[in-house]
Each structure stands twice: as C-alpha cells, then as structure tokens.
C-alpha positions as CSV (number, residue, x, y, z in Angstrom):
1,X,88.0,36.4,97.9
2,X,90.2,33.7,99.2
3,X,93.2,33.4,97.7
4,X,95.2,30.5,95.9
5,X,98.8,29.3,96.3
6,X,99.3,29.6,93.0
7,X,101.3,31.9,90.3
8,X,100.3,34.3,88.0
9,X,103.9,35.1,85.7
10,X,104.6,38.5,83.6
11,X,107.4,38.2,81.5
12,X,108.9,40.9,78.9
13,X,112.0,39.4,77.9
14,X,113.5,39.9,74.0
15,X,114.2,36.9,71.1
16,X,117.6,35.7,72.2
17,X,117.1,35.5,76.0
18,X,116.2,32.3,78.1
19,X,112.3,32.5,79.3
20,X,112.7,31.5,82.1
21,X,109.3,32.8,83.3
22,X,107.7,30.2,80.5
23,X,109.6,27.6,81.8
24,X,108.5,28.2,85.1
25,X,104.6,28.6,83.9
26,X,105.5,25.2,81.9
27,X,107.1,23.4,84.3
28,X,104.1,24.3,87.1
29,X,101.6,23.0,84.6
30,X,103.5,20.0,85.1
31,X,102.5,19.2,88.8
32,X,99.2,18.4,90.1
33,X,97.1,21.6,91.9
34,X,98.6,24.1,90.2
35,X,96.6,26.1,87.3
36,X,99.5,29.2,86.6
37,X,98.7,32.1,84.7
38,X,101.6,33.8,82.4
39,X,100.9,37.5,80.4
40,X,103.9,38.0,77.9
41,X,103.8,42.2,77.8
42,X,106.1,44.9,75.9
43,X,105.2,48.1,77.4
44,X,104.1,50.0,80.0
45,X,100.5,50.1,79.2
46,X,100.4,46.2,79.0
47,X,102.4,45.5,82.3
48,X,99.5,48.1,84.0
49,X,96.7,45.8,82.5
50,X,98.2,42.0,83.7
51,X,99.3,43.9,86.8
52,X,95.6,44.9,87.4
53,X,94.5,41.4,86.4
54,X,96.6,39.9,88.7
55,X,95.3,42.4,91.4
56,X,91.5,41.1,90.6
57,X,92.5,37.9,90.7
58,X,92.8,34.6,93.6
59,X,96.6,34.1,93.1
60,X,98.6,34.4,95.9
61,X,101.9,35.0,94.2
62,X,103.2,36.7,90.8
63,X,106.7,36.4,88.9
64,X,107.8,39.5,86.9
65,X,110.5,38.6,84.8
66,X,112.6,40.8,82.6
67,X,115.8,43.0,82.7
68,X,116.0,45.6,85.3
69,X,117.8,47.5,87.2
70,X,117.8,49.4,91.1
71,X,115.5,51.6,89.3
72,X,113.7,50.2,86.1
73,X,112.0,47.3,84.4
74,X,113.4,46.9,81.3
75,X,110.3,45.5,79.2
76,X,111.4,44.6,75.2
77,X,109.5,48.0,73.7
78,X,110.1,49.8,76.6
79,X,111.6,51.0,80.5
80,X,109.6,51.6,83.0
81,X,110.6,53.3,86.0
82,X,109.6,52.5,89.9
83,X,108.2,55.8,90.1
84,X,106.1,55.4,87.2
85,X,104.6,52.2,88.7
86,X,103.1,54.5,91.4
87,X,100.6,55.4,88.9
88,X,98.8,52.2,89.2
89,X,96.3,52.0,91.4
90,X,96.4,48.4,93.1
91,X,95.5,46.6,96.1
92,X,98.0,43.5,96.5
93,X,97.4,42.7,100.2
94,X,98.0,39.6,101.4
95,X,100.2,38.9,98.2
96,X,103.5,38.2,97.5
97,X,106.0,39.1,94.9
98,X,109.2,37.4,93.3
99,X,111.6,39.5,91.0
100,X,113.2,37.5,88.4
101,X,115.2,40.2,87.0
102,X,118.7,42.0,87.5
103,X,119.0,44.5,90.8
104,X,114.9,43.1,91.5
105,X,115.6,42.9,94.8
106,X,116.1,46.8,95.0
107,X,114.3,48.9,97.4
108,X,112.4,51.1,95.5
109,X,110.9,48.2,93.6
110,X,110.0,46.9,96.8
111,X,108.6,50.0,98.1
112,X,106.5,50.0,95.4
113,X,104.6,46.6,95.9
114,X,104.9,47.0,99.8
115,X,103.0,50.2,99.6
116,X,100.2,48.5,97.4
117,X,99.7,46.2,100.1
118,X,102.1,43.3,99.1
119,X,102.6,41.1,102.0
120,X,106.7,40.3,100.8
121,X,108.7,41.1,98.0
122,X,111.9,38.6,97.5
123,X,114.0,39.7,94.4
124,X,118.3,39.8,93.6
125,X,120.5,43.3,94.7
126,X,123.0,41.9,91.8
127,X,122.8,40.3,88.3
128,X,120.4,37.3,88.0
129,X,121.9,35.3,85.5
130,X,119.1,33.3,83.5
131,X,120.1,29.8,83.5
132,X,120.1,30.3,87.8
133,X,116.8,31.7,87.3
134,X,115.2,28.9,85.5
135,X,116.4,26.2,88.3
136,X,115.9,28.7,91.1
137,X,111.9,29.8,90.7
138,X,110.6,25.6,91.1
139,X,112.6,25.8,94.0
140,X,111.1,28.3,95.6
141,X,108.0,26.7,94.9
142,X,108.5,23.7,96.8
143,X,109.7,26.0,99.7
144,X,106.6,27.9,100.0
145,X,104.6,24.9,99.4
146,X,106.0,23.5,102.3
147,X,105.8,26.4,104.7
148,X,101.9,26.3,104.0
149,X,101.6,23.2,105.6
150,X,101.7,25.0,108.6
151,X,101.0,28.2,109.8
152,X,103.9,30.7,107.9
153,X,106.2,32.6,110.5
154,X,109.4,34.2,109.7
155,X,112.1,31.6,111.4
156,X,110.6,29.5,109.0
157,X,111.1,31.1,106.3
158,X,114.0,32.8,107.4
159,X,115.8,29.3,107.8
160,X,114.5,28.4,103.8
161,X,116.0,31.4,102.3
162,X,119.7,30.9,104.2
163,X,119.6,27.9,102.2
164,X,118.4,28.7,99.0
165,X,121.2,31.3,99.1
166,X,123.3,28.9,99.9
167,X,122.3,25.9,97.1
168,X,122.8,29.1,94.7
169,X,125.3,31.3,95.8
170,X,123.6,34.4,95.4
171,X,122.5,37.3,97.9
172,X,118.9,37.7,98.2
173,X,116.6,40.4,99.5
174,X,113.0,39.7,101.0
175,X,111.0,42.8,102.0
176,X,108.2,43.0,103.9
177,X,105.8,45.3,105.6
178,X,106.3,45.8,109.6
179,X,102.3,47.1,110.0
180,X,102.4,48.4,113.7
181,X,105.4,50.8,113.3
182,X,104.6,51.5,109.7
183,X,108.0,50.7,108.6
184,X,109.8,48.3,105.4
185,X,111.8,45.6,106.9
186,X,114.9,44.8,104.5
187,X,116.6,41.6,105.0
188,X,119.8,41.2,103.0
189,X,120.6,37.1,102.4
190,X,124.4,36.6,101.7
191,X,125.5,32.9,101.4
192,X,129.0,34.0,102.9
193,X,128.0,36.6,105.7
194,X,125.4,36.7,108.5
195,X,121.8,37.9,107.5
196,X,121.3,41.7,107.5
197,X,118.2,43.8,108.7
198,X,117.5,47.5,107.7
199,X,114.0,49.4,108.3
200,X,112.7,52.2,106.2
201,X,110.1,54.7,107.0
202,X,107.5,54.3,104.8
C-alpha cells in the first residue's frame, strides 16, 4: 500500500484543555490535498483500536495528543503505560510519529513506536505547553511538506528542526531507527546548545 503525506490525529484530552489536536485536524481540512483523520479516545482499549486503524491505513504520519509523562499517556478515563503499549501488535514501518504531549519526546515512548517499525518519532523531553502546541503542529506541516519535494535526508531535516526549536524555544527529541547496527539514534534539539546524539541498543 503506498502511503500518503497525510495525518491521522488521536487525541484524549479532558473538558477544560485546549484541543489542540482538533485544531490541527481543522485547520488541515483547511488546505488543499489534505483529507486528515482525528479518533477522540478515553482508554486504553480505544487508543489500541485507532492505533490499529491507523496501522491499516495509507497515512504516513499520526499526532497523539494528550498528557503524558517519560513514562505514560495520560488518556481522560485512563493511563497507559509504555510498557503496556508493547501489547499491541503493529506494523508502522515507513511511518512517522509526532508527540503532542508533556515528556513525549521520552525514550521509552520512542522505543515503543521504533520497535513497531516507525521510521521517526519527534516528541518534547519537557512540558508542552498547549497554546505552543496549537501554532507548532501546522508548522511542522509545512516543513515536511517541503522536505518531500525532494528526496528526504537528514541534513535536511536536521537543518528544519534547529529552527523550529529555535522559532519556539523549546528542546526537541527526534528518534529514529539506525537499521544496519540495529541501534535507536537519539537526537536532543536545544535552541541554546549544540545538537546532541545518543544510541541505544535496541
């Protein structure tokens, strides 16, 4: 199945917090060649179900916004834990993953999705705060809409995230998967310091 550069969103966020994964869905509605998905869920068993959608599906990229920690997603009816993610059986190659939620950008949530077959996961090592997550998510869009207008290599992309960090004045981590030495690559973005790289055994 050939995949789409387009979003499929899970949010699981509670009454009096910004959406900011609806505003995203929304706001990509609003430009021409993108047809987003978005699954509100409140448990465990309904994040397993959109995450298996997703899986089954042509999009190339999903959002998973809520509140979280190093370790947990902290859905409105319940927390789920990295390890309990595990569980799901899922193939996400060739896919790529964006946390919008606090301490997303940990490395057991990355672990997680990298071992499924993810091709990156980007998320935040601190406290996303929502109102930056609502401006930040479009553009990311546009920077990986621009990226596949040619053929995606990481000085590219390495040179987009140093200035999203930047515009936003937030670390960043981006994960991915170094195949041939079976090892997670760990890149820590910090809009005052020099880039950081770290790799895990798998």
């Amino acid at each position: 199945m050939a995949l789409i550069d387009d979003y499929y969103i899970i949010e699981s966020l509670g009454g009096s917090d910004i959406k900011d994964g609806k505003i995203f869905f929304d706001s990509l509605n609003t430009i021409s060649g993108f047809n987003p998905k978005y699954k509100k869920v409140s448990n465990f068993n309904e994040l397993k179900k959109a995450l298996t959608d997703f899986e089954q599906s042509n999009f190339k990229y999903l959002l998973i916004s809520s509140h979280g920690d190093e370790e947990n997603l902290h859905l409105t009816d319940e927390t789920v834990n990295s390890y309990d993610l595990f569980d799901i059986d899922l193939d996400l190659s060739k896919k790529r993953i964006f946390m919008s939620s606090c301490r997303g950008g940990s490395y057991l949530i990355a672990k997680y999705f990298i071992k499924k077959g993810a091709y990156s996961v980007i998320g935040f090592p601190d406290d996303l705060d929502q109102i930056v997550a609502v401006a930040l998510w479009p553009t990311m869009v546009l920077t990986f809409e621009r990226l596949n207008d040619f053929e995606v290599n990481f000085r590219e992309l390495d040179i987009a995230l140093k200035q999203i960090v930047n515009v936003y004045r937030i670390p960043m981590h981006y994960y991915s998967f170094l195949r041939d030495e079976k090892k997670l690559k760990e890149y820590v973005y910090m809009y005052d310091k020099k880039r950081k790289r770290t790799d895990y055994e798998l």
